[in-house]
C-alpha positions in Angstrom: 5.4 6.3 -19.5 5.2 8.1 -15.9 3.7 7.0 -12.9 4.1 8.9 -9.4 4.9 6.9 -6.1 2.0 7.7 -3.4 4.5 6.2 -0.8 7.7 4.9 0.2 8.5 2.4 -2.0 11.4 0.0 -2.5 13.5 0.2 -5.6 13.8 -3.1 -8.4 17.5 -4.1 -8.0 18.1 -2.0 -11.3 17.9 1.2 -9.7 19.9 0.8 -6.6 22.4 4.1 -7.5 19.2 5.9 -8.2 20.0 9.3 -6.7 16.6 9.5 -5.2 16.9 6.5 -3.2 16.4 7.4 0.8 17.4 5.6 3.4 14.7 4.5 5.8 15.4 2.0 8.4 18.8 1.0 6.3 17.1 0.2 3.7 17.1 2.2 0.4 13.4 3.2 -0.8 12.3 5.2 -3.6 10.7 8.4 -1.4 7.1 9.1 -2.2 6.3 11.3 -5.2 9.1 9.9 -7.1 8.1 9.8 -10.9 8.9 6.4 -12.2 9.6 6.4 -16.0 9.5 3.0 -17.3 7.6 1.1 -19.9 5.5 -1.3 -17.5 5.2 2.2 -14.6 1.4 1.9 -15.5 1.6 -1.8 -13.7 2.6 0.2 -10.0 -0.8 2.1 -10.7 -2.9 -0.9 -11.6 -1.0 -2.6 -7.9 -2.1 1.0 -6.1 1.5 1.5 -5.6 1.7 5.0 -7.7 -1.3 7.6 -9.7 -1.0 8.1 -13.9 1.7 11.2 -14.0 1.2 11.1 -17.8 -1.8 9.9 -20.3 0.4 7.5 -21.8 0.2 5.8 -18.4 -3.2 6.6 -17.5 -3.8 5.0 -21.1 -2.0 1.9 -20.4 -3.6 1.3 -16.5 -7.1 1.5 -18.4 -8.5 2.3 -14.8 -11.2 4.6 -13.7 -10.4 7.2 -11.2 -12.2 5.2 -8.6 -11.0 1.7 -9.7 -7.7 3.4 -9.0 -8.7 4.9 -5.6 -9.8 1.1 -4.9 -6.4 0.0 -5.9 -4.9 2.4 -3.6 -7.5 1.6 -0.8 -6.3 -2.0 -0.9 -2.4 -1.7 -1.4 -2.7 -0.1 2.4 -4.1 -3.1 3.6 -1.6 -5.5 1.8 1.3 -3.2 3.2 0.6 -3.6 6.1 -0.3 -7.2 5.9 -4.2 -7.2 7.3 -6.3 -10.5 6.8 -9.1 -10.4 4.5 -11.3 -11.2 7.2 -10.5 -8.4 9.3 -10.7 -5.9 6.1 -13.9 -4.4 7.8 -12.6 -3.8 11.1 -9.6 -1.9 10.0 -11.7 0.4 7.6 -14.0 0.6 10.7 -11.3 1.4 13.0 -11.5 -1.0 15.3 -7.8 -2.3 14.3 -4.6 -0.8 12.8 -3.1 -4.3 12.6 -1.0 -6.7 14.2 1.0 -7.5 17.4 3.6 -9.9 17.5 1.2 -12.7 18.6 -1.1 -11.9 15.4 -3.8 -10.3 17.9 -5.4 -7.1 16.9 -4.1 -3.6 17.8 -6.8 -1.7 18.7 -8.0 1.4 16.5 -9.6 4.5 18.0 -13.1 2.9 17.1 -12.3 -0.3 19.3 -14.6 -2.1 21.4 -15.0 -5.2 23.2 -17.0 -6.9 20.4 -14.1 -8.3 18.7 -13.4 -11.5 20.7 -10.5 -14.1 19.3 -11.0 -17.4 18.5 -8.9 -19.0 21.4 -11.3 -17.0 24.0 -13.3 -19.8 24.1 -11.2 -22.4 24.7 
């Protein structure tokens, strides 16, 4: 069963002298486009992690083309770690995520609506 990485990924401990392992940062990733051959590969496309790159695994996933686009959709938001509640904003564009103190970083749809809780105080 095949499943092909859609981005960077980082490797299970298993497959740390994989060849295709790149260095990013120092730390060894699986590059995207890698094709993962494993038994549970269908399991990266049900996380949005990877697409089907064989029936078998498009059998196994048992998803939809656009249940797997919404897989995909939301794997970007738990990689880079956005709050549920500010979902919306970042499909918006009004954030891209995070600054060091948790406040937003603006998107190129910004505006001044967005106001933080500890405005008011």
């Amino acid at each position: 069963m095949k499943a092909e990485l859609l981005r960077d990924t980082l490797p299970a401990r298993s497959a740390a002298g994989d060849a295709r392992l790149i260095l990013i940062n120092g730390v060894k990733h699986f590059p995207a486009g890698s094709i993962i051959d494993h038994p549970d590969a269908y399991m990266l496309v049900k996380m949005g992690t990877a697409k089907p790159a064989d029936a078998e695994c498009t059998a196994a996933a048992g998803m939809t083309s656009e249940q797997q686009a919404v897989a995909q959709r939301m794997q970007v938001l738990v990689a880079k770690g956005i709050h549920p509640d500010d979902y919306q904003a970042y499909f918006d564009g009004q954030m891209i995520g995070y600054d060091a103190n948790g406040d937003w970083l603006p998107g190129p749809n910004y505006t001044e609506q967005h106001d933080d809780e500890d405005d008011d105080e």
